[in-house]
C-alpha positions in Angstrom: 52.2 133.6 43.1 55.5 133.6 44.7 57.4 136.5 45.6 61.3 136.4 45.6 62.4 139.6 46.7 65.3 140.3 48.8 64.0 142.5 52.0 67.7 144.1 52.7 67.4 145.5 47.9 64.1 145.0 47.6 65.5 143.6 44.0 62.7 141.7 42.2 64.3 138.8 40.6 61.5 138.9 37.8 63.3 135.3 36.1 63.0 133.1 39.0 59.5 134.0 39.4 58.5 133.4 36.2 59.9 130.3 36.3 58.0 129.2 39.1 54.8 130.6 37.9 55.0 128.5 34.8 56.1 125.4 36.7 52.8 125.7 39.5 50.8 126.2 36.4 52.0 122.7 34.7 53.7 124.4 32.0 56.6 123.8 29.9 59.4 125.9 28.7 58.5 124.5 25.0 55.1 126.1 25.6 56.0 129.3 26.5 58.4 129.4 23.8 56.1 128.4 21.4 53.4 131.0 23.0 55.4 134.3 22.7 57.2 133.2 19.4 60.6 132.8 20.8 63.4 129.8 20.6 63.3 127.4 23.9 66.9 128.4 25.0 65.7 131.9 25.4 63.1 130.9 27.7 66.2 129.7 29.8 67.9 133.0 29.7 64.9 134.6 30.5 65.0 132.8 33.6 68.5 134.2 34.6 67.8 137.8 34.5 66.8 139.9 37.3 65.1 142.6 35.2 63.8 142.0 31.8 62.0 144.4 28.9 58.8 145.7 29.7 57.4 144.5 25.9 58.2 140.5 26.4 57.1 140.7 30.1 54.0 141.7 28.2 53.7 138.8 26.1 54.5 136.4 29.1 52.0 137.8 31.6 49.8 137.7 28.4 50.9 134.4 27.5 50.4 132.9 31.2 47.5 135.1 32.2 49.7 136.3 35.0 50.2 140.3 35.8 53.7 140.1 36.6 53.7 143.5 36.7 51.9 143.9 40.2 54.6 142.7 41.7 56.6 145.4 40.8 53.8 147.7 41.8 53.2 145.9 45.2 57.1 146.5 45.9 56.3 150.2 45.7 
């Protein structure tokens, strides 16, 4: 899974990685939308933010069988 964190912050831009993750994995934003019950164009916001609430990145990791939550954990 790809990491982008900036050394000099350590800020976890937790959007951008998701994004990737569901590109690798073949996946659309339609299909993630559809997944955690949301409208498409919030998928794209969710891409934009740098921190995001701890319930949806729930349903994503959920959603995309991806513990997005270690990377948090590994920045510690």
């Amino acid at each position: 899974m790809p990491k982008i964190i900036h050394k000099m912050s350590e800020v976890i831009h937790i959007g951008s990685i998701i994004r990737s993750e569901l590109r690798r994995k073949g996946k659309t934003n339609g299909w993630l939308a559809k997944t955690i019950n949301v409208h498409p164009r919030t998928i794209n916001k969710i891409f934009l933010k740098s921190v995001i609430d701890t319930g949806q990145l729930l349903q994503i990791s959920r959603a995309m069988g991806v513990d997005f939550f270690k990377i948090y954990s590994d920045a510690l």
